[in-house]
PDB file of N, CA, C and O in Angstrom:
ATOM      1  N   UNK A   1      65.446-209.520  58.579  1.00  0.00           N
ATOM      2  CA  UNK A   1      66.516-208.604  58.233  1.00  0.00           C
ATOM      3  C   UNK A   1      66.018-207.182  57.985  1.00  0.00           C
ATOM      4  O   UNK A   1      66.893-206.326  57.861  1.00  0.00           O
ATOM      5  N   UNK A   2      64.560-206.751  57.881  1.00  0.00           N
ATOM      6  CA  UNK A   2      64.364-205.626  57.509  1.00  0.00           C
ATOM      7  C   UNK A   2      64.121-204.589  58.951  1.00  0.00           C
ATOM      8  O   UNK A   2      64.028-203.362  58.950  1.00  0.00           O
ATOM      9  N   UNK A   3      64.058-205.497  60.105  1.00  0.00           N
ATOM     10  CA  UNK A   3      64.209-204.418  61.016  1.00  0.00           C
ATOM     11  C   UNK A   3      65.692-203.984  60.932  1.00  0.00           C
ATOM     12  O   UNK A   3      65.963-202.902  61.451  1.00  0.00           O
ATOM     13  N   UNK A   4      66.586-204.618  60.405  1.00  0.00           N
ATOM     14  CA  UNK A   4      68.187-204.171  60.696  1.00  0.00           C
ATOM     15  C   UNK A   4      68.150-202.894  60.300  1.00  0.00           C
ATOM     16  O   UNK A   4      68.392-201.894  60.975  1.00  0.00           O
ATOM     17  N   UNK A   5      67.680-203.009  58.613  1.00  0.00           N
ATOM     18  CA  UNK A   5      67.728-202.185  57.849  1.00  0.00           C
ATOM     19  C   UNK A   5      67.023-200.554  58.020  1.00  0.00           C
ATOM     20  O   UNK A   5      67.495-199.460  57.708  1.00  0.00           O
ATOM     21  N   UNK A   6      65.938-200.857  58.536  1.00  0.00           N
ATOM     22  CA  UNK A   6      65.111-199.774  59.115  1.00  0.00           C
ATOM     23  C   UNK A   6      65.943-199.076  60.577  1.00  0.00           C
ATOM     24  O   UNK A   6      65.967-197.943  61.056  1.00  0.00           O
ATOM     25  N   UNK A   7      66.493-200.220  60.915  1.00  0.00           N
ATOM     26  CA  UNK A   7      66.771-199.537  62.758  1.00  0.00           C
ATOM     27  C   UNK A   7      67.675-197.959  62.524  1.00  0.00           C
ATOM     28  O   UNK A   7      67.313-197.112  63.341  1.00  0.00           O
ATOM     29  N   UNK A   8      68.370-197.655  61.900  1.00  0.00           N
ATOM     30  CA  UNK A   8      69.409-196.509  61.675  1.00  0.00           C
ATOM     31  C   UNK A   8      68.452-195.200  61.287  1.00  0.00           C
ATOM     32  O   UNK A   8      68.589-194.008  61.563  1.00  0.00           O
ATOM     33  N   UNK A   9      67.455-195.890  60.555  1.00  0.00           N
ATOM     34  CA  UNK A   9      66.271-194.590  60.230  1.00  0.00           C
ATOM     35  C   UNK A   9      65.552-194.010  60.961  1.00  0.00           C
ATOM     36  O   UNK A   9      65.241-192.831  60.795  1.00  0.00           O
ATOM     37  N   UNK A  10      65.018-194.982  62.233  1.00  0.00           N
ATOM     38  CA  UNK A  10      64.003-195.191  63.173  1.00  0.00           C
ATOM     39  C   UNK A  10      65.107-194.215  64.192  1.00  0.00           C
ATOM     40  O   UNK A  10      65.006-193.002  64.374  1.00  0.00           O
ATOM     41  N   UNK A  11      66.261-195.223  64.828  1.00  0.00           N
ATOM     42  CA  UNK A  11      67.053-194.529  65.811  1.00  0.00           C
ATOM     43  C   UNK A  11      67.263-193.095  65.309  1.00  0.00           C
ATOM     44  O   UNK A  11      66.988-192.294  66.203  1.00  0.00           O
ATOM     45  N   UNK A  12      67.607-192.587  64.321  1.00  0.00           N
ATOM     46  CA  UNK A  12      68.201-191.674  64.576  1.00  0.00           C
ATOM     47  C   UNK A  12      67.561-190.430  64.909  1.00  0.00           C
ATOM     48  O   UNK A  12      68.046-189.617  65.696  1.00  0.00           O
ATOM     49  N   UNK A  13      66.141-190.243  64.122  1.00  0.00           N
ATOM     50  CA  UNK A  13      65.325-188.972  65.088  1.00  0.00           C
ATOM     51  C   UNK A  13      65.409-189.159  66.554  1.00  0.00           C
ATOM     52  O   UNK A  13      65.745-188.303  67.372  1.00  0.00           O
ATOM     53  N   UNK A  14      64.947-190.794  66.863  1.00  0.00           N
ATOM     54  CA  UNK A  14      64.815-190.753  67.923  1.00  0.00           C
ATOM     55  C   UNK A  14      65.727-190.150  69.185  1.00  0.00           C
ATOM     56  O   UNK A  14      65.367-189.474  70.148  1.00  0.00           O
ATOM     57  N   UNK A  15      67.091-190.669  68.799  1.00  0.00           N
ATOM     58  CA  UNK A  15      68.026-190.552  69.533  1.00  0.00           C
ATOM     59  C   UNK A  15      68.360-188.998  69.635  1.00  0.00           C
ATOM     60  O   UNK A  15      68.733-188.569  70.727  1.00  0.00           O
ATOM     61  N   UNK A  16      68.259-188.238  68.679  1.00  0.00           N
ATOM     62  CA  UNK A  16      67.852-186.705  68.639  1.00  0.00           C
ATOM     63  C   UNK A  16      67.195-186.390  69.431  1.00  0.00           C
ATOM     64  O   UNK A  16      67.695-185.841  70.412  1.00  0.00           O
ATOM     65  N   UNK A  17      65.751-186.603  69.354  1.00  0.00           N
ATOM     66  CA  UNK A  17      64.901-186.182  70.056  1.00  0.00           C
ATOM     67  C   UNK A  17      65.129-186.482  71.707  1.00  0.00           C
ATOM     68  O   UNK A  17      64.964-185.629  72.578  1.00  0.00           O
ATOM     69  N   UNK A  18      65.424-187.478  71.876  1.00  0.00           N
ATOM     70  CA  UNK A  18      65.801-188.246  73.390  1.00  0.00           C
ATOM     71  C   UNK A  18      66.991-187.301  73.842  1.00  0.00           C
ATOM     72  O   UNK A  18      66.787-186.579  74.818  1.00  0.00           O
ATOM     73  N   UNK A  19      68.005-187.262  73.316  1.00  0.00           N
ATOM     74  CA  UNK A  19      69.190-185.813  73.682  1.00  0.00           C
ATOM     75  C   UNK A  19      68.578-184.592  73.801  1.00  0.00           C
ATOM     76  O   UNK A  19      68.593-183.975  74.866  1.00  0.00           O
ATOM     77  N   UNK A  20      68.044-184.184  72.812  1.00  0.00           N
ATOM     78  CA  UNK A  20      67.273-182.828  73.264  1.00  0.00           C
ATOM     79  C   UNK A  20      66.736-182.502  74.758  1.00  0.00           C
ATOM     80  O   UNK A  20      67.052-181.676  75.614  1.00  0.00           O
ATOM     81  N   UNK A  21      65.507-183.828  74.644  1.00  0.00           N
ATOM     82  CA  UNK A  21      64.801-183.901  75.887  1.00  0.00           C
ATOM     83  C   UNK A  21      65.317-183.879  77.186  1.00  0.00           C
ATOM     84  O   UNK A  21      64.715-183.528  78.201  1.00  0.00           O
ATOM     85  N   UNK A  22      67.008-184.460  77.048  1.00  0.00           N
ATOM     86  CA  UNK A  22      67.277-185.740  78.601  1.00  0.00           C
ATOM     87  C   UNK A  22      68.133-183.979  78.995  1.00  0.00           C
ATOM     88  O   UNK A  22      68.172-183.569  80.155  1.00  0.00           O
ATOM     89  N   UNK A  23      68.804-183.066  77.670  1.00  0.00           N
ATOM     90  CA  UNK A  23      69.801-182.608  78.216  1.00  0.00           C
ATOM     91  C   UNK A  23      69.089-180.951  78.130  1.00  0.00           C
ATOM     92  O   UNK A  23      69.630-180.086  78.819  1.00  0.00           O
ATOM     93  N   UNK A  24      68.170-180.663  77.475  1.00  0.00           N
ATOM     94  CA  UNK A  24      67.472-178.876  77.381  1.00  0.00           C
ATOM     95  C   UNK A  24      66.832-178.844  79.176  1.00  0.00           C
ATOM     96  O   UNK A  24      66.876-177.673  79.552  1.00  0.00           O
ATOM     97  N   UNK A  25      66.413-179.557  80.035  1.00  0.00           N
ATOM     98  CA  UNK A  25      66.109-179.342  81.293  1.00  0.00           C
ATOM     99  C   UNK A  25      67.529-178.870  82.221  1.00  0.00           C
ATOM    100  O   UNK A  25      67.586-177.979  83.069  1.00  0.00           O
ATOM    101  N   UNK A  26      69.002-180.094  81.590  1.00  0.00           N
ATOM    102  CA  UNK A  26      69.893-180.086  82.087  1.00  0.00           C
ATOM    103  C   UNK A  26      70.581-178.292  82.117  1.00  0.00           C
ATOM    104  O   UNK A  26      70.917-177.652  83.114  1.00  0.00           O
ATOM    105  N   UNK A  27      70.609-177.941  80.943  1.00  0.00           N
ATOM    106  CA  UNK A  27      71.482-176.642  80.670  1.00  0.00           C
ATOM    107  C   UNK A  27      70.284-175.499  80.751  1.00  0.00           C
ATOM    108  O   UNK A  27      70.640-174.356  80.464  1.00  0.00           O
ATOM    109  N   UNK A  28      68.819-175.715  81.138  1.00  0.00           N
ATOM    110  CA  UNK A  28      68.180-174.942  81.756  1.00  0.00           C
ATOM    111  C   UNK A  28      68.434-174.697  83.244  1.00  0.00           C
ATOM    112  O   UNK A  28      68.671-173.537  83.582  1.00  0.00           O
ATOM    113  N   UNK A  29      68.418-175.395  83.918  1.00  0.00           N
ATOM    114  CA  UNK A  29      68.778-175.323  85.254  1.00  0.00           C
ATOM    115  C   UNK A  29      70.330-174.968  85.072  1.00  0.00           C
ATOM    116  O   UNK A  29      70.396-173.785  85.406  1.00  0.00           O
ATOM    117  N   UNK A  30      71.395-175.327  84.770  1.00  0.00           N
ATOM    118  CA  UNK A  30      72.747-174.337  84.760  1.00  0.00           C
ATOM    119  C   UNK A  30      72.753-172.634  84.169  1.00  0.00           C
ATOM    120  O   UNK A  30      73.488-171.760  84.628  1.00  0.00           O
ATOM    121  N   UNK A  31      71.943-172.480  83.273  1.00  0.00           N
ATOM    122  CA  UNK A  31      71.561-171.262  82.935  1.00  0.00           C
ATOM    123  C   UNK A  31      70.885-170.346  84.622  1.00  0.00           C
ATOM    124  O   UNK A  31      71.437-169.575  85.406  1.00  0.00           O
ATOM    125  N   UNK A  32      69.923-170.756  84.584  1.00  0.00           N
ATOM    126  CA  UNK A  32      68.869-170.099  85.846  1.00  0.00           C
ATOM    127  C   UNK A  32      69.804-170.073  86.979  1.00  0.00           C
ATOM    128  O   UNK A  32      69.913-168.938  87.443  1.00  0.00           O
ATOM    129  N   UNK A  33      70.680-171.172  87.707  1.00  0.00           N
ATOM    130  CA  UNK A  33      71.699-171.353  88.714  1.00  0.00           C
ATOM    131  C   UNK A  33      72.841-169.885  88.400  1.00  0.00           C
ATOM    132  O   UNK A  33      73.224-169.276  89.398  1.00  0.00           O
ATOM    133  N   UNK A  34      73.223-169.501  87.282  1.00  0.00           N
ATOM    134  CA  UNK A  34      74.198-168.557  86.861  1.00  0.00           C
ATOM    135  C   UNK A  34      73.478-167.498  86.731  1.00  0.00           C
ATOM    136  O   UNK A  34      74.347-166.646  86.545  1.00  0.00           O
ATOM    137  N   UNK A  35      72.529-166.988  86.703  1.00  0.00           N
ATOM    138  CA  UNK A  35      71.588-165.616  86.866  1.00  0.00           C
ATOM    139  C   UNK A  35      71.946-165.047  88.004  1.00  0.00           C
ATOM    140  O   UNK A  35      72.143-163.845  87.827  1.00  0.00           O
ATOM    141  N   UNK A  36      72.112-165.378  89.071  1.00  0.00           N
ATOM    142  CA  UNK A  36      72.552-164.183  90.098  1.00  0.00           C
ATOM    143  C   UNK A  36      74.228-163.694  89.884  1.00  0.00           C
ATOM    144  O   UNK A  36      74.883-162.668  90.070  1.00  0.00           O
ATOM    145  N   UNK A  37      74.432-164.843  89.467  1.00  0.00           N
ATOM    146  CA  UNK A  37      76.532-164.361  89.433  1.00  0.00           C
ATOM    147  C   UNK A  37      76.373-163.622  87.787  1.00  0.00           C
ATOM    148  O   UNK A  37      77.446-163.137  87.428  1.00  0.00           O
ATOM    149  N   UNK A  38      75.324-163.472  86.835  1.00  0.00           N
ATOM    150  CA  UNK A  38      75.840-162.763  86.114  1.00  0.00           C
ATOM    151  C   UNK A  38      75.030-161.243  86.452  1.00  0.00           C
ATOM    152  O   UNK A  38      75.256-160.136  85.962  1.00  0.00           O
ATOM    153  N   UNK A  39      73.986-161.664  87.505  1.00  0.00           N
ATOM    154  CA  UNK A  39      73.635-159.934  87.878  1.00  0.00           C
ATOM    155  C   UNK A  39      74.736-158.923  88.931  1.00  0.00           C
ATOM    156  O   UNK A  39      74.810-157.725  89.208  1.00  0.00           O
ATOM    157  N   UNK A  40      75.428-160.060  89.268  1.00  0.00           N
ATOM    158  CA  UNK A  40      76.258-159.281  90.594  1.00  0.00           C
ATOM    159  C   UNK A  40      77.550-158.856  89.585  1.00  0.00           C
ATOM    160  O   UNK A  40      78.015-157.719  89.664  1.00  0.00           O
ATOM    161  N   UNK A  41      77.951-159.583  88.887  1.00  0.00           N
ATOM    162  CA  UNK A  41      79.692-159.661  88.542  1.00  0.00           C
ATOM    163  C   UNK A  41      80.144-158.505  87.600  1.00  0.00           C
ATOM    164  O   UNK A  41      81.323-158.168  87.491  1.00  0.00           O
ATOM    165  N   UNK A  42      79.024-157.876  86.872  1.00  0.00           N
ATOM    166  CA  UNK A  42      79.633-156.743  86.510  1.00  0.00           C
ATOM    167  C   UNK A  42      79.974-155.630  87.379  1.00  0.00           C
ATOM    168  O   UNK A  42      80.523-154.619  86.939  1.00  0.00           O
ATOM    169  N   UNK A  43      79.555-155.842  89.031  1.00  0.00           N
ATOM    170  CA  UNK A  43      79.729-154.665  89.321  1.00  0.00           C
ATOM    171  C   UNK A  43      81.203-155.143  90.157  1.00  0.00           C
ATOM    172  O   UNK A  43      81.797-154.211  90.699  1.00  0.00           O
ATOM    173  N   UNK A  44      81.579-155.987  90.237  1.00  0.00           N
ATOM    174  CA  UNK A  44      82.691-156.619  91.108  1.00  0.00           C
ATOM    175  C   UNK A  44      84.084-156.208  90.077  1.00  0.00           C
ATOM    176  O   UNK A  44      84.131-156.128  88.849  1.00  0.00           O
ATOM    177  N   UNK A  45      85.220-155.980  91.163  1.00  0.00           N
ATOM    178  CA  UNK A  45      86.488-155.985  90.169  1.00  0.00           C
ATOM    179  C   UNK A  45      86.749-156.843  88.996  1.00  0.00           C
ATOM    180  O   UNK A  45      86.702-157.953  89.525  1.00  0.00           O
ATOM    181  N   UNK A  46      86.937-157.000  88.037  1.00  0.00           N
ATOM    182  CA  UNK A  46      87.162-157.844  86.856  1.00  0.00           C
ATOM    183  C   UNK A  46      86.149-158.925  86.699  1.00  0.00           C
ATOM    184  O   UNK A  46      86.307-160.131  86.507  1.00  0.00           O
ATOM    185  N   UNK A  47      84.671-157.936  86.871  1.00  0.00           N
ATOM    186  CA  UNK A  47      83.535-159.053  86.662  1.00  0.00           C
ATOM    187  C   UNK A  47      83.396-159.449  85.254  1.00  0.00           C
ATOM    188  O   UNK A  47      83.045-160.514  84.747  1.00  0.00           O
ATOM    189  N   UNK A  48      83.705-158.492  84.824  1.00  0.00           N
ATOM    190  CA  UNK A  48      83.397-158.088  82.970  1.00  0.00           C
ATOM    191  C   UNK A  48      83.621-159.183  82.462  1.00  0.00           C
ATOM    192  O   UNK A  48      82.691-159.730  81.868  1.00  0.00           O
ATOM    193  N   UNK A  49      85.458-160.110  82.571  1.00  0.00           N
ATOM    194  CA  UNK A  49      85.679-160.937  82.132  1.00  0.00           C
ATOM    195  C   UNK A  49      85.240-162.159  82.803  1.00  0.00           C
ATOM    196  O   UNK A  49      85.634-163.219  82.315  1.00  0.00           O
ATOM    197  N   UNK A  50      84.369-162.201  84.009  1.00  0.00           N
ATOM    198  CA  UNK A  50      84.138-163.673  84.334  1.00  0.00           C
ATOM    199  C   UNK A  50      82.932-163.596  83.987  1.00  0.00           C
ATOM    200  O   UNK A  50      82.542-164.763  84.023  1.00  0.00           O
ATOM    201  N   UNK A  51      81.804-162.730  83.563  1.00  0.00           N
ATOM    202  CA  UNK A  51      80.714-162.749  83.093  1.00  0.00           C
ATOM    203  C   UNK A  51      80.989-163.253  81.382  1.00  0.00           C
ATOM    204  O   UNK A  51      80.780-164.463  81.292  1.00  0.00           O
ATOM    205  N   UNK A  52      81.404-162.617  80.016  1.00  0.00           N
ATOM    206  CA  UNK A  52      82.061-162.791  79.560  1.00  0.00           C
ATOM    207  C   UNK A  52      82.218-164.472  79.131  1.00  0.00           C
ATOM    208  O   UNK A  52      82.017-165.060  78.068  1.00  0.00           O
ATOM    209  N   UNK A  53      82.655-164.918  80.429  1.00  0.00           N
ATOM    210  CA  UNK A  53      83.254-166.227  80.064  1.00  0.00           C
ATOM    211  C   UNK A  53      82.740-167.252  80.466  1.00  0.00           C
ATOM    212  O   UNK A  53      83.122-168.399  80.230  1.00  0.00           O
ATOM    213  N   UNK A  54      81.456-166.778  81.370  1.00  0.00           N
ATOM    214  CA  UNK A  54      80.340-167.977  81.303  1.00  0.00           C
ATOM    215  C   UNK A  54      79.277-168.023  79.988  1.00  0.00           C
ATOM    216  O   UNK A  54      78.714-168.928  79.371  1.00  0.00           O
ATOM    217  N   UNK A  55      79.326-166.026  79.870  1.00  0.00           N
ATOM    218  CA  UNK A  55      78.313-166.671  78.819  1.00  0.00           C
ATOM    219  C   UNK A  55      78.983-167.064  77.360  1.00  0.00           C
ATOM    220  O   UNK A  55      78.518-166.960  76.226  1.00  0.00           O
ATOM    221  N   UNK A  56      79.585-167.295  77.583  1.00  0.00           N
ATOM    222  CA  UNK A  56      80.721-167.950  76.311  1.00  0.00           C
ATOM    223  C   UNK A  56      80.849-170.050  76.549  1.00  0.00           C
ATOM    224  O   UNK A  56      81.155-170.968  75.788  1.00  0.00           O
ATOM    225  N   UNK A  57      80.389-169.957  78.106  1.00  0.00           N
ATOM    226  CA  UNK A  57      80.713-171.457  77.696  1.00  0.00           C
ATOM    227  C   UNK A  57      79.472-171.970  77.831  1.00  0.00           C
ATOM    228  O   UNK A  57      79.301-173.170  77.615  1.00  0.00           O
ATOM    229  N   UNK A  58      78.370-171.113  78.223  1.00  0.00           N
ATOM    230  CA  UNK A  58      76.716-171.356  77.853  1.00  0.00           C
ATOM    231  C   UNK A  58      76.371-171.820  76.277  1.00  0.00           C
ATOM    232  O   UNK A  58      75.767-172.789  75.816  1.00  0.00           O
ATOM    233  N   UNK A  59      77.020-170.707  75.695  1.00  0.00           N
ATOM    234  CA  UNK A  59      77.092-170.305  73.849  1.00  0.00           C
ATOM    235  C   UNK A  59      77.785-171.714  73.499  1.00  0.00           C
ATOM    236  O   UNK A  59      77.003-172.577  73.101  1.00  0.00           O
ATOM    237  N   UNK A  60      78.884-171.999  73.575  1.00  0.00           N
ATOM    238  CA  UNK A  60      79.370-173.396  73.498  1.00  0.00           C
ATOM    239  C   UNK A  60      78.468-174.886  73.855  1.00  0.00           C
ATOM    240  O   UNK A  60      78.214-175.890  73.191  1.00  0.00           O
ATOM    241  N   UNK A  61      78.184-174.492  75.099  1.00  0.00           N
ATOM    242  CA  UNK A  61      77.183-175.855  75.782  1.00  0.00           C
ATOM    243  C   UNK A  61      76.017-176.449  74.622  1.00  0.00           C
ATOM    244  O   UNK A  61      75.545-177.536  74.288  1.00  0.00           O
ATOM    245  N   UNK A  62      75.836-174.419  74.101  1.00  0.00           N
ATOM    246  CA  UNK A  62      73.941-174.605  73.473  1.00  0.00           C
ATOM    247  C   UNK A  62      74.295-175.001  71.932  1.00  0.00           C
ATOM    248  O   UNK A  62      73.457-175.522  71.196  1.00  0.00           O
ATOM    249  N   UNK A  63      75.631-174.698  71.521  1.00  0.00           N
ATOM    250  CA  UNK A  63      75.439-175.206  69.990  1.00  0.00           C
ATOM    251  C   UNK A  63      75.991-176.592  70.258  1.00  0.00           C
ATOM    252  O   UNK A  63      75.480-177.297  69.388  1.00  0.00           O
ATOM    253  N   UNK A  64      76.696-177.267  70.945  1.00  0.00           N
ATOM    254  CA  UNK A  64      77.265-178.386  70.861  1.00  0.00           C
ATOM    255  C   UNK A  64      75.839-179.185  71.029  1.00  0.00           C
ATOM    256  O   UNK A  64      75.785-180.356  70.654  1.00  0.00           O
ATOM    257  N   UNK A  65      75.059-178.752  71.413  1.00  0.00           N
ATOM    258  CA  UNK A  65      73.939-179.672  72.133  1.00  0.00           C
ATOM    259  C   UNK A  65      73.125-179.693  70.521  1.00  0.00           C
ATOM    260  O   UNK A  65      72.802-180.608  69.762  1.00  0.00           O
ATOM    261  N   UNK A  66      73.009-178.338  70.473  1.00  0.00           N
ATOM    262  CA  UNK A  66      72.191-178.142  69.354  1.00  0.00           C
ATOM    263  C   UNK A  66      72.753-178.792  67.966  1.00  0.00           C
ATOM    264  O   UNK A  66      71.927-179.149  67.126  1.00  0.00           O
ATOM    265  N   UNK A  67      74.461-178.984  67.657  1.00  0.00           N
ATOM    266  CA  UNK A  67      74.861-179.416  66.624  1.00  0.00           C
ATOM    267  C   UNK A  67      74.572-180.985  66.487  1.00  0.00           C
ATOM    268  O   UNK A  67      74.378-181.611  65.445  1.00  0.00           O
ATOM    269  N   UNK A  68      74.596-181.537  68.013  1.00  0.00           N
ATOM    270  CA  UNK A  68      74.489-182.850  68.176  1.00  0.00           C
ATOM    271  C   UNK A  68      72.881-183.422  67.722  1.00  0.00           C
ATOM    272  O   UNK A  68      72.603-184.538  67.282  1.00  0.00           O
ATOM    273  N   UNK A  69      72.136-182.501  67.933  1.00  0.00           N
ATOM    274  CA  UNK A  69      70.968-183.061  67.853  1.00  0.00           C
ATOM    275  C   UNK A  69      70.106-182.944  66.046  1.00  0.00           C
ATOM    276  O   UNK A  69      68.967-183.225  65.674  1.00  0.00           O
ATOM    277  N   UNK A  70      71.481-182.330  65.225  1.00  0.00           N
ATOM    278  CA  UNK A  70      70.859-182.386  63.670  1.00  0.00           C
ATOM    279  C   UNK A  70      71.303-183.099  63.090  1.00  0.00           C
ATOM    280  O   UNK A  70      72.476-183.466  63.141  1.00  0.00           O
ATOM    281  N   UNK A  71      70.329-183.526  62.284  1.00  0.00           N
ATOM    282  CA  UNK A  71      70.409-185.067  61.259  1.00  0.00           C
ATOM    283  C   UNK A  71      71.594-184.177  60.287  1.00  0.00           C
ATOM    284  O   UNK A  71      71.542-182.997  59.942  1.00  0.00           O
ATOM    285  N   UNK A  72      72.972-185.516  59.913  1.00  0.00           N
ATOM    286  CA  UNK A  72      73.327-185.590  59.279  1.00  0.00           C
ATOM    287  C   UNK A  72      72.916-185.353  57.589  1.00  0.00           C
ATOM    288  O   UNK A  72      72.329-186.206  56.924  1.00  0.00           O
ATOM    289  N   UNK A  73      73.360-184.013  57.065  1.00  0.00           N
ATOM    290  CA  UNK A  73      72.974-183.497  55.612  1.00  0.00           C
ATOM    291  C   UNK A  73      72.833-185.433  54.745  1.00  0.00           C
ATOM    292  O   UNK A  73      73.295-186.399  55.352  1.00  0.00           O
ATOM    293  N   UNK A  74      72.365-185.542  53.798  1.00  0.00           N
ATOM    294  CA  UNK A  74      72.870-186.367  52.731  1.00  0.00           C
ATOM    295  C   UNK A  74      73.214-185.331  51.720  1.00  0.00           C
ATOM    296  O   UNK A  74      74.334-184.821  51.698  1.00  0.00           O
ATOM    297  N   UNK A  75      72.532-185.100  51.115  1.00  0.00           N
ATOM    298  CA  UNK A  75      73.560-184.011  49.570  1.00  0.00           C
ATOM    299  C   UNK A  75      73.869-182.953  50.336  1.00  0.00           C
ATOM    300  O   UNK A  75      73.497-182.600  51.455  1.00  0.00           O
ATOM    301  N   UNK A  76      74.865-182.354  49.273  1.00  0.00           N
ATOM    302  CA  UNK A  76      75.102-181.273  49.596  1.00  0.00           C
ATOM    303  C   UNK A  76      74.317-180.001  49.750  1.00  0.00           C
ATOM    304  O   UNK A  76      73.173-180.272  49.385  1.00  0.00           O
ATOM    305  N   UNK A  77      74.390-178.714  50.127  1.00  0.00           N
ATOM    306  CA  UNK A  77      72.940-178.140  49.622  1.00  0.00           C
ATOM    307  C   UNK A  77      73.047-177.248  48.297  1.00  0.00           C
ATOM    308  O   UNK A  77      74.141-176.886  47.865  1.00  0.00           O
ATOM    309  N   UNK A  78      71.851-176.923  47.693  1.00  0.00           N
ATOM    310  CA  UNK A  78      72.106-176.190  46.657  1.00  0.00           C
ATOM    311  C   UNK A  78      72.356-175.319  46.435  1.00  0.00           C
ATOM    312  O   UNK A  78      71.860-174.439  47.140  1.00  0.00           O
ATOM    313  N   UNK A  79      73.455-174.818  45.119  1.00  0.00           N
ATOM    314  CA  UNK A  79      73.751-173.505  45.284  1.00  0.00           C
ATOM    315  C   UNK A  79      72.576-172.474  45.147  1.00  0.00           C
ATOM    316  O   UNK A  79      71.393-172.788  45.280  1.00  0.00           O
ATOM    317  N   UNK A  80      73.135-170.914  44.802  1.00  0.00           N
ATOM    318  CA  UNK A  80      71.588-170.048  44.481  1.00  0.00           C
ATOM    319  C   UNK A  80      71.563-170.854  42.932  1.00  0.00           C
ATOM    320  O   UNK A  80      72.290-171.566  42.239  1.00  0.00           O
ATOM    321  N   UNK A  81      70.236-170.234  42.909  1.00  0.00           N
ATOM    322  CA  UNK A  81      68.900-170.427  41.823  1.00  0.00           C
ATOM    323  C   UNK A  81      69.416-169.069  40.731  1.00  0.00           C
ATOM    324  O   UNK A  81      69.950-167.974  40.912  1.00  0.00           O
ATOM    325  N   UNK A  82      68.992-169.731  39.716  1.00  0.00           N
ATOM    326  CA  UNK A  82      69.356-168.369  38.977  1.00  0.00           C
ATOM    327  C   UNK A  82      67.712-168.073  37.966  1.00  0.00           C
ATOM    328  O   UNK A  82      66.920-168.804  37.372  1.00  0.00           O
ATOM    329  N   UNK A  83      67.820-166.802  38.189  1.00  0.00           N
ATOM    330  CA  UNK A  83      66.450-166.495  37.957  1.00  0.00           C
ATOM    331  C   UNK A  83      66.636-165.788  36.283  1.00  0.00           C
ATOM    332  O   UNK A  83      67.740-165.358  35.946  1.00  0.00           O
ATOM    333  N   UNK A  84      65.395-165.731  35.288  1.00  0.00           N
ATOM    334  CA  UNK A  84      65.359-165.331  34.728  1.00  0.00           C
ATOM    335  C   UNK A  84      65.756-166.276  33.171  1.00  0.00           C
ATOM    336  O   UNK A  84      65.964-167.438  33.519  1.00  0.00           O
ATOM    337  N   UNK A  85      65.857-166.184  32.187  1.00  0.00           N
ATOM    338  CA  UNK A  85      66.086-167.323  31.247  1.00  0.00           C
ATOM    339  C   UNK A  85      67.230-168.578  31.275  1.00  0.00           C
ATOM    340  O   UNK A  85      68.399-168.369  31.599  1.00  0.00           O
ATOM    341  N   UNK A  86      66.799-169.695  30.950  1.00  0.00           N
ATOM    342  CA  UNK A  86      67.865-170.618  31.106  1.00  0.00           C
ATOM    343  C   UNK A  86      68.836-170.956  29.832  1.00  0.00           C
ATOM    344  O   UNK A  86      69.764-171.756  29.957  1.00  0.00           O
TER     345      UNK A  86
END
């Protein structure tokens, strides 16, 4: 029974780490693929907003990836420190 108990501790860096790995190559190569359309599109009629709005769903892609891959807080965190006599 104590691997049960351990498995949730064990998995969960892991499974972090394994997302990081399987998907930072993935949204590297969509990044590098979108480098020429964001060098051309400002100069095109209404590039502004399609430039704009990739790198907006890049910004989206990279925190969702990035939110996915942090361990769940246990406490809350602490407030400030207060300095000086208690």
């Amino acid at each position: 029974m104590t691997v049960l108990t351990l498995a949730p501790r064990v998995l969960g860096p892991l499974q972090r780490v394994l997302l990081l790995a399987l998907l930072t190559p993935v949204l590297a190569v969509v990044v590098l693929a979108t480098v020429p359309a964001l060098l051309v599109l400002p100069f095109l009629q209404d590039g502004d907003r399609r430039v704009v709005s990739l790198l907006r769903t890049h910004t989206a892609t990279l925190s969702v990836l990035l939110t996915g891959s942090r361990p769940d807080p246990v406490d809350p965190p602490a407030g400030p420190r207060r300095r000086g006599r208690s």
